[in-house]
SERO-4910 file (N, C-alpha, C, O; in steps of 0.05 Angstrom, whole numbers):
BEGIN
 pado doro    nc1    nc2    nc3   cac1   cac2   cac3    cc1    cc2    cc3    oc1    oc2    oc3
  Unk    A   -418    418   -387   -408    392   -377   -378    393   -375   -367    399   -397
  Unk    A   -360    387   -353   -333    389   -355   -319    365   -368   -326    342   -372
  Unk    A   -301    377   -372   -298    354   -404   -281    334   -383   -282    341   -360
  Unk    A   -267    310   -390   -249    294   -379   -250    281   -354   -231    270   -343
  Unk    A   -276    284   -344   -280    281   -317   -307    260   -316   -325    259   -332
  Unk    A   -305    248   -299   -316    217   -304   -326    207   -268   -310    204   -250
  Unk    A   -350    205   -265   -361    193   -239   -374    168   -235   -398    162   -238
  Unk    A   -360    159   -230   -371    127   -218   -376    117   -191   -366    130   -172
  Unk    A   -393     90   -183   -404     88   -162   -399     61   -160   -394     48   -180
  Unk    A   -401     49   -134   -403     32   -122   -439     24   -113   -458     39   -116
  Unk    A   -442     -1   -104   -470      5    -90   -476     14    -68   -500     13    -61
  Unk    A   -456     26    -50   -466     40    -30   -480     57    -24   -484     59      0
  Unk    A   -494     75    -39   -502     97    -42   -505    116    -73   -496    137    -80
  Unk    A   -522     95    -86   -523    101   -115   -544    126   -120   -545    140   -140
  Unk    A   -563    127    -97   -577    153    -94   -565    170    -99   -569    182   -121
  Unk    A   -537    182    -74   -530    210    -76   -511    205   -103   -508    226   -115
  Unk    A   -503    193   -110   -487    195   -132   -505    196   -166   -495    198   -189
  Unk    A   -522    194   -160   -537    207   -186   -546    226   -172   -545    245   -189
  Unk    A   -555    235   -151   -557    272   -155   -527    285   -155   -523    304   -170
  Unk    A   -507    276   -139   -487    292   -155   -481    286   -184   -467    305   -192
  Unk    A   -483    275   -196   -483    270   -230   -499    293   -238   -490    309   -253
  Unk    A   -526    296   -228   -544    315   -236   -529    348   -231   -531    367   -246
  Unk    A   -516    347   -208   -505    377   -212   -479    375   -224   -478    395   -239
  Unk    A   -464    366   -225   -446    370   -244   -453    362   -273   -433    361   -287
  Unk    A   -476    356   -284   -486    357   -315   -475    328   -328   -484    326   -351
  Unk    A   -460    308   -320   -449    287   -334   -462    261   -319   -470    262   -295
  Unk    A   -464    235   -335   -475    215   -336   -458    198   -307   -433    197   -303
  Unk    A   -477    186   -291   -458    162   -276   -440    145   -291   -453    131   -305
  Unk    A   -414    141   -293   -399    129   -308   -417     97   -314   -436     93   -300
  Unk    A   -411     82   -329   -420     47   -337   -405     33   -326   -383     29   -336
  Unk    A   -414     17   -295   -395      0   -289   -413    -20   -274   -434    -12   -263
  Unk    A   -405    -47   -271   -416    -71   -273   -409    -68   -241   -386    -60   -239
  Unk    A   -422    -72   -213   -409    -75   -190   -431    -96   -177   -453    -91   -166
  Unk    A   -417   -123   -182   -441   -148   -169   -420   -166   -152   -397   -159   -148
  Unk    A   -431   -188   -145   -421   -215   -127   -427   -234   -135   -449   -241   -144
  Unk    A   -398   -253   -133   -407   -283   -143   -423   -293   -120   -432   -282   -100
  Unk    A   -424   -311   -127   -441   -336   -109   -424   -345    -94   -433   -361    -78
  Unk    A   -401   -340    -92   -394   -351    -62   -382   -324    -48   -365   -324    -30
  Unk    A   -396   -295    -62   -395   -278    -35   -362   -262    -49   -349   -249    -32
  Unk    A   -353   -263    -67   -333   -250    -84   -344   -225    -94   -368   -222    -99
  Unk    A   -327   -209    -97   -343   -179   -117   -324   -183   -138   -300   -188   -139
  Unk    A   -348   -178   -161   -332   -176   -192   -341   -148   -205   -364   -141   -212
  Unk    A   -311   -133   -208   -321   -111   -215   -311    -98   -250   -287    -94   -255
  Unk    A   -331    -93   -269   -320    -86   -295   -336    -71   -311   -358    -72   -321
  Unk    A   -307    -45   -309   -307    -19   -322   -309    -17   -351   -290    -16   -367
  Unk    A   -352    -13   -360   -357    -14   -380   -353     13   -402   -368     17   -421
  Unk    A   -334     27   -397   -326     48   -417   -299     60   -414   -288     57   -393
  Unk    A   -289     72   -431   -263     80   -435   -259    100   -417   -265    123   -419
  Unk    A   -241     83   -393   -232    112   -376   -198    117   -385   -188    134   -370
  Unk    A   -182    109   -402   -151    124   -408   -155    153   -403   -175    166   -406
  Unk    A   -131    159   -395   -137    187   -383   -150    206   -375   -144    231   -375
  Unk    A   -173    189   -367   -192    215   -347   -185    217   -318   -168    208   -302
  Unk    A   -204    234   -319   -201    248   -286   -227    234   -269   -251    238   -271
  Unk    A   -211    212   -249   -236    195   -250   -244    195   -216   -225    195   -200
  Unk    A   -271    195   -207   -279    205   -180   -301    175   -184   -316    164   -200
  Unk    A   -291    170   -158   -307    138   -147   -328    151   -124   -317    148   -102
  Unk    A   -341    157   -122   -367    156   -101   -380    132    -77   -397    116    -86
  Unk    A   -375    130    -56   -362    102    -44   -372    109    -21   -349    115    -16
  Unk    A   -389    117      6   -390    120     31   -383     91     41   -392     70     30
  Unk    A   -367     91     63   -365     58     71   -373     52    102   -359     45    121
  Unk    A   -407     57     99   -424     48    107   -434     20    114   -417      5    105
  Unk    A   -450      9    125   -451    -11    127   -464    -25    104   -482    -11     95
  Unk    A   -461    -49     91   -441    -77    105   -416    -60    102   -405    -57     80
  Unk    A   -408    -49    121   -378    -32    119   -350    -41    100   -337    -28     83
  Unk    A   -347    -75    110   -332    -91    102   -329    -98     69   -311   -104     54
  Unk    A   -357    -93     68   -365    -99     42   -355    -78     23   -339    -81      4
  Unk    A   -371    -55     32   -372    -31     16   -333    -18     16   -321    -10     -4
  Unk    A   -322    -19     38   -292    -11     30   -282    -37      6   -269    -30    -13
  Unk    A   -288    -61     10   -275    -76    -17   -287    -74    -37   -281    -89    -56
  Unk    A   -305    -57    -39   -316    -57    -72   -304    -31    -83   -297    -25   -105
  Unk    A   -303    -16    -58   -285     15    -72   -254      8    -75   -243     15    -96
  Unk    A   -243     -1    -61   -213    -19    -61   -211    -34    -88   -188    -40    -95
  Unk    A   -236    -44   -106   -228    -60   -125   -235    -45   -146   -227    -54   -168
  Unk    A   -248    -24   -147   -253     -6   -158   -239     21   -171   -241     29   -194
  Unk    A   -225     31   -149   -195     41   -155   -174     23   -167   -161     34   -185
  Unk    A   -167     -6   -162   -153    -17   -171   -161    -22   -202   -141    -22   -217
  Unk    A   -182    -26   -214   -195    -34   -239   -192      1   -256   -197      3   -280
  Unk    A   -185     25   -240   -193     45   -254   -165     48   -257   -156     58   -278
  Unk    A   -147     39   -235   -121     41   -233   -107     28   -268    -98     43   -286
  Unk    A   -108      0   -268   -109    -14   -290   -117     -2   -315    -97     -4   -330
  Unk    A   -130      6   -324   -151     17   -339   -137     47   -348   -145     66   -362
  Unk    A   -117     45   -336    -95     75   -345   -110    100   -348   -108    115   -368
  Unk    A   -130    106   -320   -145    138   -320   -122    147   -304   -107    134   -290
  Unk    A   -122    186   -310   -102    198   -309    -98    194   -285    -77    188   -274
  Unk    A   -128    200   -270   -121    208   -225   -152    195   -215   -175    195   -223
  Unk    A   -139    186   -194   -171    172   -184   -168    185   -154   -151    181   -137
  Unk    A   -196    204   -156   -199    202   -132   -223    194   -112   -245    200   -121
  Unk    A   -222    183    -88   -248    166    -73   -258    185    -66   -244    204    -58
  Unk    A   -288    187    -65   -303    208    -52   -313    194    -33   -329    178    -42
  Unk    A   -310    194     -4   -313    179     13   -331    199     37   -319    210     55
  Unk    A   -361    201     33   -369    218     44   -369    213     80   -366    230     98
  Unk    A   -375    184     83   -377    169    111   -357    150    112   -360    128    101
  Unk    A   -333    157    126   -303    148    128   -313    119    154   -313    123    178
  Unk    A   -317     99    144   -316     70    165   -294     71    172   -274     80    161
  Unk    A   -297     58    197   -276     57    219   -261     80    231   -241     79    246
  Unk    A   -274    102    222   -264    127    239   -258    126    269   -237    132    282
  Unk    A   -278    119    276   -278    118    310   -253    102    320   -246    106    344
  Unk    A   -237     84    303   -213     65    319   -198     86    308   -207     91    285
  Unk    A   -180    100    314   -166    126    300   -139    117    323   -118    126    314
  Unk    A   -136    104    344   -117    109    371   -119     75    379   -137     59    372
  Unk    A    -96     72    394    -94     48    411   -109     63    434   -103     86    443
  Unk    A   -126     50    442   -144     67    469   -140     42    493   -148     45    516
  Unk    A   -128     19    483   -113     -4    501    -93    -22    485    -92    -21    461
  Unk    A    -75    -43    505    -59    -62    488    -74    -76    472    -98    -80    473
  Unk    A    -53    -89    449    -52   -103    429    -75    -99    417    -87   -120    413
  Unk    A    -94    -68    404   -106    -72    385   -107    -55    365   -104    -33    376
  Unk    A   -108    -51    335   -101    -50    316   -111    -14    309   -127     -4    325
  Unk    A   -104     -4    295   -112     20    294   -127     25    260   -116     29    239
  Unk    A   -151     23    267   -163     11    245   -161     24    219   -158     14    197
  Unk    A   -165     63    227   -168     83    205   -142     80    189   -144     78    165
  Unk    A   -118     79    202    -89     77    195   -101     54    171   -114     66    153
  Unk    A   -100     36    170   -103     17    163   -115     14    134   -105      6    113
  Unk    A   -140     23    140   -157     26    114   -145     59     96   -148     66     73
  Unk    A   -133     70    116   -124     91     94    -90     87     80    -75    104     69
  Unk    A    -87     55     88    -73     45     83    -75     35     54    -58     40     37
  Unk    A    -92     24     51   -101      5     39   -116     18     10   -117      4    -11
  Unk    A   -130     50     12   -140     56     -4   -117     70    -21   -120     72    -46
  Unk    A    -95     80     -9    -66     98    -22    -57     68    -41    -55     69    -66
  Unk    A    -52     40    -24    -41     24    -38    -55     20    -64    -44     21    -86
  Unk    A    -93     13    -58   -105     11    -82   -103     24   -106   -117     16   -124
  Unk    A    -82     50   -112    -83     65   -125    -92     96   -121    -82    117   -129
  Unk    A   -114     90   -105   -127    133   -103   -109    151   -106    -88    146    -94
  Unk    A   -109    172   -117    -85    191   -118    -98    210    -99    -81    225    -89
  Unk    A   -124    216    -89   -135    229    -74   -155    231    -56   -175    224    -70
  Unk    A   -161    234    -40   -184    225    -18   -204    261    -19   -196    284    -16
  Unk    A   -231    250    -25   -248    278    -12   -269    263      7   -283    243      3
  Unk    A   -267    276     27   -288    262     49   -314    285     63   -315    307     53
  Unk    A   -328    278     81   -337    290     96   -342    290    129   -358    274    139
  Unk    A   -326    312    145   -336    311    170   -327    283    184   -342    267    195
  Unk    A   -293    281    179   -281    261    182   -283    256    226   -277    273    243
  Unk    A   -289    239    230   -293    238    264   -267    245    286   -267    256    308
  Unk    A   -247    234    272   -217    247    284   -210    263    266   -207    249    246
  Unk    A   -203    293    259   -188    301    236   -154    292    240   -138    301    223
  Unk    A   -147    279    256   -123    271    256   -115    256    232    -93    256    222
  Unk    A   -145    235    221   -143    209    209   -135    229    177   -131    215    157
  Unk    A   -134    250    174   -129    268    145    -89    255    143    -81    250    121
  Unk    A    -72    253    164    -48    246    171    -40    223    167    -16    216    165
  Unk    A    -69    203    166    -48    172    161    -46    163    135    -38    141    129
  Unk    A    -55    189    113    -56    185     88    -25    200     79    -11    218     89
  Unk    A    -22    183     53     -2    198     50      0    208     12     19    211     -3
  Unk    A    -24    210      9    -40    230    -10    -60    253     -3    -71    253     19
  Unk    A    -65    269    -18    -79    287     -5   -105    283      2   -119    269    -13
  Unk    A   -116    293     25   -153    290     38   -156    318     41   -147    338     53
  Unk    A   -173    308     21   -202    350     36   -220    332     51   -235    315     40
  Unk    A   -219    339     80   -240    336     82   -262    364    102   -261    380    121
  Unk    A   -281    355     77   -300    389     75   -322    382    105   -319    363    120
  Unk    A   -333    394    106   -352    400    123   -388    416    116   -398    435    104
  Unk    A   -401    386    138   -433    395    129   -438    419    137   -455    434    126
  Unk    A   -422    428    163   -433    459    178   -452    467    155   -475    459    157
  Unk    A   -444    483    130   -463    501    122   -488    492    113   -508    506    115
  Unk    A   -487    469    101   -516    457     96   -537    458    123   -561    462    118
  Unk    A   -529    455    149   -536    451    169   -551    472    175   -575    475    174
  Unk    A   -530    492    183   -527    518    182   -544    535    170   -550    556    181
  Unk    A   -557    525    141   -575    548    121   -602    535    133   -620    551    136
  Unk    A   -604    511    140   -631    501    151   -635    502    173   -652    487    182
  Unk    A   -617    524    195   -632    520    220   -626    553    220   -636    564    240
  Unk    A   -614    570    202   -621    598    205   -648    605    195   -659    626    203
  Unk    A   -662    589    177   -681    589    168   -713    577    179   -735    579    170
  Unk    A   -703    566    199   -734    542    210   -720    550    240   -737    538    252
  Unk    A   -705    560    260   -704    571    280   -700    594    292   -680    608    288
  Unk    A   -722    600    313   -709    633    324   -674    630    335   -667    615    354
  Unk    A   -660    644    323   -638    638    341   -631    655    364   -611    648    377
  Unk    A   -639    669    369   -648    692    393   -653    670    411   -648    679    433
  Unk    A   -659    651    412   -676    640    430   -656    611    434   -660    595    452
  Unk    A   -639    608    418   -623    573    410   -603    578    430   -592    599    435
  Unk    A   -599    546    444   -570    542    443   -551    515    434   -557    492    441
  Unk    A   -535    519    424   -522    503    412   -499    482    444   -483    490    462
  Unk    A   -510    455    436   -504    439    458   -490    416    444   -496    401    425
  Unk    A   -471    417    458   -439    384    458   -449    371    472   -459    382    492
  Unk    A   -454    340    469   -467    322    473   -441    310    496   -445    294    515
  Unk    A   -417    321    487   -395    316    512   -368    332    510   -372    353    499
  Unk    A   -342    329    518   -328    350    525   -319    344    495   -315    366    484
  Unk    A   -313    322    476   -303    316    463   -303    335    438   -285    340    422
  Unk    A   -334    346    440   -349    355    409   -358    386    423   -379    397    417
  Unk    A   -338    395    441   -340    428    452   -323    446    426   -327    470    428
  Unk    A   -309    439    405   -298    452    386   -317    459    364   -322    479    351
  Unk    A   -326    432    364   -350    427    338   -371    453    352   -376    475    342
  Unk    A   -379    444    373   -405    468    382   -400    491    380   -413    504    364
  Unk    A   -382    501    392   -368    529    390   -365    548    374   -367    572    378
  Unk    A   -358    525    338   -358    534    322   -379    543    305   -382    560    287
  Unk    A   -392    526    316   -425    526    301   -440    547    314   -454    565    305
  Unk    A   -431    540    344   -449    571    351   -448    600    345   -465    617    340
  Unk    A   -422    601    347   -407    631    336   -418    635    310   -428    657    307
  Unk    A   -418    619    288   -427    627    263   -464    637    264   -476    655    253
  Unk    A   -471    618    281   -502    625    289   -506    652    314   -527    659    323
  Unk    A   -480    662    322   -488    682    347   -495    667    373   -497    681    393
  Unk    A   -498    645    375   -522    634    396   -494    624    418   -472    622    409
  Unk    A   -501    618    448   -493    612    465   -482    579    463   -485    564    444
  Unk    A   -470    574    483   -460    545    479   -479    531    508   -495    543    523
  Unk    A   -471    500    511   -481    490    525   -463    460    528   -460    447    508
  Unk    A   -455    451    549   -439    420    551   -453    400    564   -463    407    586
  Unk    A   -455    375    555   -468    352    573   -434    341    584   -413    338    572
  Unk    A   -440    336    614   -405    327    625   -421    306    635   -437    309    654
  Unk    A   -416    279    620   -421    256    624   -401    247    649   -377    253    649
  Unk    A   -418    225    680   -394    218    693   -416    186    704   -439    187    713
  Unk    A   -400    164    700   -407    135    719   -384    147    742   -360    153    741
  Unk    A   -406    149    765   -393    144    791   -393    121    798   -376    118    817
  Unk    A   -407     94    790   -399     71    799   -399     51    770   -414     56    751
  Unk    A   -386     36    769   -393     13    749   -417      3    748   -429     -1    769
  Unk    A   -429     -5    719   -450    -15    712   -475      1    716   -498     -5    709
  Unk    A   -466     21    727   -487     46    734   -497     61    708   -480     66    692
  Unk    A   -516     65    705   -522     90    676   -505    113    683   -498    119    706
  Unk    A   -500    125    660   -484    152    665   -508    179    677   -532    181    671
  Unk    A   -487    198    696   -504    219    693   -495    236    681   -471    241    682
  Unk    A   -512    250    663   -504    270    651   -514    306    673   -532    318    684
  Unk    A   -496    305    669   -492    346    678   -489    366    660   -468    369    647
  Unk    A   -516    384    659   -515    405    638   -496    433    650   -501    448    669
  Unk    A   -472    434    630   -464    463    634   -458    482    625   -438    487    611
  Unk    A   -483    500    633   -488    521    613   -521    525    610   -534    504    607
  Unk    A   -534    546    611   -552    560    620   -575    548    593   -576    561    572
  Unk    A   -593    523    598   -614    527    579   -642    524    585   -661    519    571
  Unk    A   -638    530    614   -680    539    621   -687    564    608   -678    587    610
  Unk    A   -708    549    592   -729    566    576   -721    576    552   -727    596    540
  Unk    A   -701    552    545   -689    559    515   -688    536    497   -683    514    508
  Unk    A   -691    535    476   -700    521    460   -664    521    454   -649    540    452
  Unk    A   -656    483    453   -629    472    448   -626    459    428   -645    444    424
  Unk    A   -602    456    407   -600    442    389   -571    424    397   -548    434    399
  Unk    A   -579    394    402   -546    383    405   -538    374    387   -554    359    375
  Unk    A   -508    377    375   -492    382    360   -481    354    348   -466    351    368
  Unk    A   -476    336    337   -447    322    337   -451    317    305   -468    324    289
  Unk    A   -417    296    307   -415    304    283   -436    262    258   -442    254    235
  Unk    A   -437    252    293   -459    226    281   -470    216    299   -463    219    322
  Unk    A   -495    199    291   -510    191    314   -502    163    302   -503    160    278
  Unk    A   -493    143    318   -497    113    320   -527     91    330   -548     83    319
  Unk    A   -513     89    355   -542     80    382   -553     98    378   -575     91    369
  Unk    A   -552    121    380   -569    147    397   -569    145    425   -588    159    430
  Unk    A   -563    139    441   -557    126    467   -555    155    478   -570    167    494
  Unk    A   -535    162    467   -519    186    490   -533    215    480   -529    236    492
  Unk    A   -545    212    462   -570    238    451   -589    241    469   -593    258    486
  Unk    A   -607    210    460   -630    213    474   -634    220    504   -651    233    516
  Unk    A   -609    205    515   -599    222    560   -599    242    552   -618    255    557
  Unk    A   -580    254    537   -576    282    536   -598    293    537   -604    307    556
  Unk    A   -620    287    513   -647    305    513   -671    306    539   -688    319    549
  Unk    A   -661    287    540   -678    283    579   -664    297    602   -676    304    622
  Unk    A   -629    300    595   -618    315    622   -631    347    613   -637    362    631
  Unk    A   -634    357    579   -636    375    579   -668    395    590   -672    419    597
  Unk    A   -685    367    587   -715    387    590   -713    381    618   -733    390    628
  Unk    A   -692    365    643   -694    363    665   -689    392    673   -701    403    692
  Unk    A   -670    403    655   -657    430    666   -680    455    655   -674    479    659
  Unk    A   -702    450    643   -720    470    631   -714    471    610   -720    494    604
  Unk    A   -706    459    590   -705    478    563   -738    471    552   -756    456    561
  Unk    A   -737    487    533   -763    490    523   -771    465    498   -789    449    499
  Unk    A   -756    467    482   -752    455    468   -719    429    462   -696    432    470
  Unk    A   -729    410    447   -694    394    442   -697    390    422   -720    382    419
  Unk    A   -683    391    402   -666    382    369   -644    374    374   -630    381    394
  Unk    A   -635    352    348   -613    339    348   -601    348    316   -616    356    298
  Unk    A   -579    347    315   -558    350    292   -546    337    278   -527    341    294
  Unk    A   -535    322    259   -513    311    253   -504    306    228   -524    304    214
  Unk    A   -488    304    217   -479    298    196   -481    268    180   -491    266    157
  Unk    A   -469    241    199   -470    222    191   -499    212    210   -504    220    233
  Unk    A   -515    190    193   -541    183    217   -540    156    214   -553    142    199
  Unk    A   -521    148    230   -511    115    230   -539    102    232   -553     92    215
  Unk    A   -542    106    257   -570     95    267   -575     65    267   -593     53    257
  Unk    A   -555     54    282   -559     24    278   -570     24    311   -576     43    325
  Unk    A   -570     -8    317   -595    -17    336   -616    -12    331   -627    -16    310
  Unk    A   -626      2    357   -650      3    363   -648     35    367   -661     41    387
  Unk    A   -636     54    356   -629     78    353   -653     91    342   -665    109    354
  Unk    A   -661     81    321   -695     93    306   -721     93    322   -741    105    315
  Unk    A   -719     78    345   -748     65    365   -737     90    380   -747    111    373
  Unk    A   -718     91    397   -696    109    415   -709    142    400   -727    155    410
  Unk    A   -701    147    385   -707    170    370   -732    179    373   -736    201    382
  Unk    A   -753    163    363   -787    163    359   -791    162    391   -815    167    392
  Unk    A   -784    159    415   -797    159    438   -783    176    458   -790    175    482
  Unk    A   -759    196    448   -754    211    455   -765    235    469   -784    230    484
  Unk    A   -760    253    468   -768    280    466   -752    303    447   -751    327    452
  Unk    A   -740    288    423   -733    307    415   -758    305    388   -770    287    377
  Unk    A   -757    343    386   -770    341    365   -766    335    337   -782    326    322
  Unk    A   -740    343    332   -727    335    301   -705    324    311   -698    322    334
  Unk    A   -691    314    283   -664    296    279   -660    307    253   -672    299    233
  Unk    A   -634    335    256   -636    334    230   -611    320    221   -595    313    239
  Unk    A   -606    316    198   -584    304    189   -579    308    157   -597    317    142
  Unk    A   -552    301    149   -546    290    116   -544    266    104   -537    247    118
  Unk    A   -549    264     79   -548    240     68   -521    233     66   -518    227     42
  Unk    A   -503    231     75   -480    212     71   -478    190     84   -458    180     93
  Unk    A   -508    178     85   -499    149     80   -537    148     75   -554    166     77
  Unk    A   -541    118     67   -566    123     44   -585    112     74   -578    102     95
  Unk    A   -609    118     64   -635    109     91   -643     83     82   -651     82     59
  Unk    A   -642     59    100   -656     45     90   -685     48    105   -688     66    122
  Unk    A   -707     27    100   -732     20     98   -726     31    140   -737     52    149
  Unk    A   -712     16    156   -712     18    179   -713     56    193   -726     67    210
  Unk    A   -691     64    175   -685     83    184   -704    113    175   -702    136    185
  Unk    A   -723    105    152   -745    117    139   -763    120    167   -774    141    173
  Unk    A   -765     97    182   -795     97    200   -777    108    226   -781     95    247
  Unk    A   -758    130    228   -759    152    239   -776    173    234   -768    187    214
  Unk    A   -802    183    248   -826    202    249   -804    232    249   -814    251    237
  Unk    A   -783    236    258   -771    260    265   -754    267    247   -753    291    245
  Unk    A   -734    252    228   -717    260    213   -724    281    189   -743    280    173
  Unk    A   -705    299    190   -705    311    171   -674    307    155   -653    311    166
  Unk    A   -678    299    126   -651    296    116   -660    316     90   -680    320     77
  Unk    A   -626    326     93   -612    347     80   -589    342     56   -570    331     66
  Unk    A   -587    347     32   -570    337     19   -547    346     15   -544    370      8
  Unk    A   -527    332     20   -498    346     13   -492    336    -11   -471    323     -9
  Unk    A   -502    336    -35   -491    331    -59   -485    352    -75   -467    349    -92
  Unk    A   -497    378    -74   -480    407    -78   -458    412    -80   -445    424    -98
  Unk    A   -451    401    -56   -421    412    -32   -404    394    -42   -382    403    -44
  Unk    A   -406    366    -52   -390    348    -64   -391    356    -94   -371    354   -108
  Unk    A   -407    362   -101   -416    356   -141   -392    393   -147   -378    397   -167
  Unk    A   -393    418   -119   -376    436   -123   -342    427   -115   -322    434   -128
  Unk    A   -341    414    -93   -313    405    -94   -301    382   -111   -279    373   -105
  Unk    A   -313    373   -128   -309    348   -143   -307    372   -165   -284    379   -168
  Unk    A   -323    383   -178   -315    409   -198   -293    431   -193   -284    445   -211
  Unk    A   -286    434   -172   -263    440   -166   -225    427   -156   -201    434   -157
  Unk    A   -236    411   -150   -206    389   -157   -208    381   -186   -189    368   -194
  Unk    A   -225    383   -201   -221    382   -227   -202    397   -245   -181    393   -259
  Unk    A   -225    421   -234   -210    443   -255   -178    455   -237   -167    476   -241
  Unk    A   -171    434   -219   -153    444   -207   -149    474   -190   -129    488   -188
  Unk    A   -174    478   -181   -175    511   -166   -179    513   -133   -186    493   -121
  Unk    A   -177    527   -124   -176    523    -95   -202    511    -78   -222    519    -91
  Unk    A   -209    500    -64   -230    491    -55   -226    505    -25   -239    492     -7
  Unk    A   -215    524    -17   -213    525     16   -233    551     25   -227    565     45
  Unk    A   -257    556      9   -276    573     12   -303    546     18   -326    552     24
  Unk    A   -294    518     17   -310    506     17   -309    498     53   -329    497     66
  Unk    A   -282    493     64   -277    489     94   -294    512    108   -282    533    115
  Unk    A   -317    509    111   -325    530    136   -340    511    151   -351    517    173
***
């Protein structure tokens, strides 16, 4: 058990944070995290954290709003509480996607909240499979942020011919992410080039890159809607592939994304737990989830003992 080192949680995701407790050998820290009655969070740290080495476990998932002010009051209470270094383990970074003014007068959301978590106190950020890696810049403490690739990666060298795969970007955006993934797998690439020729029109998607009679896996780094998956998987068996799988890291899955999924044509959805399933997202027939609590419970034991973690970036 590493000595001085202390993990606590929020309710966002109290699952994966008792299996990483389980691999790193030490107890979920004791801490009270409820709401008053008029919708307040009251939060109190039932054991002695003075100078530990203290890691908050927090995805800020949805109620998004919710879940960043309970980790925000949470750092501040550990802050208080005179532990040596706090850092947020923030596996599903909310509000990633506002990363840019993409028009006038609106707010740049990630700036903001990584605003807000440096003020709260964090001395450090570990995330995962952040959606802009730019947003690692609006902090001005340090972010690892690691990557699911290899979890992904050991489960599809294992359950697919890859002789036969190709690895497909759902748009021009996520051609780095594919690329990368493919090269490590050997396998070919593939691009969906989304275009509305007219307003209000559905998009068409255009496959480029060779996948009649090949079994495709598309890539990204989260599914939300599923919207732009599920076209994809229809432009792809338009073009012959044999087979379609989907990928991802975060499995937002709000709307009507889970019905979308189940009437697809893809055969799997695989994904990771950084962020928790509820009851809705269970009655996906296709999901397969994968745990990244390893990959955290080893880089959380490694910013510990203060040792390099950059065998963990692949």
């Amino acid at each position: 058990m590493p000595e001085g080192i202390k993990l606590f949680t929020g309710n966002a995701h109290r699952e994966l944070a008792q299996e990483v407790s389980s691999y790193l050998g030490i107890p979920v820290g004791d801490a009270t995290v409820t709401t008053f009655s008029d919708g307040e969070i009251m939060i109190q740290i039932n054991e002695n954290v003075r100078g530990a080495d203290v890691f908050v476990l927090q995805p800020t998932c949805m109620p998004v709003n919710h879940n960043i002010m309970e980790l925000l009051l949470m750092i501040d209470a550990f802050k208080r509480a005179s532990a040596r270094r706090i850092t947020a383990v923030i596996p599903y970074y909310g509000y990633a996607r506002q990363d840019r003014k993409v028009q006038p007068r609106v707010p740049i959301s990630a700036k903001l909240v990584a605003d807000l978590i440096a003020a709260a106190g964090a001395n450090r950020v570990l995330t995962i499979d952040l959606h802009a890696a730019q947003i690692q810049g609006f902090f001005n403490i340090p972010v690892d942020n690691l990557y699911a690739a290899p979890v992904l990666l050991d489960y599809i060298r294992k359950n697919y011919n890859l002789e036969n795969l190709v690895i497909v970007s759902p748009d021009a955006g996520g051609v780095e992410r594919a690329r990368a993934f493919a090269k490590r797998l050997q396998c070919s690439i593939a691009i969906i080039d989304k275009r509305r020729e007219v307003m209000n029109v559905s998009q068409m998607m255009n496959v480029i890159g060779e996948v009649e009679d090949r079994d495709t896996l598309i890539l990204d780094d989260m599914i939300d809607t599923g919207g732009t998956t599920t076209k994809a998987t229809t432009a792809l068996k338009e073009k012959g592939a044999i087979r379609v799988v989907a990928a991802c890291t975060h499995a937002v899955l709000s709307g009507s994304a889970v019905d979308d999924v189940n009437n697809s044509v893809i055969e799997e959805l695989i994904v990771t737990n950084t962020i928790p399933f509820d009851s809705k997202k269970e009655q996906c027939r296709k999901l397969t989830v994968l745990s990244i609590a390893p990959l955290l419970a080893e880089a959380i034991n490694r910013i510990h003992e203060e040792s390099s973690i950059s065998s963990l970036f692949v």
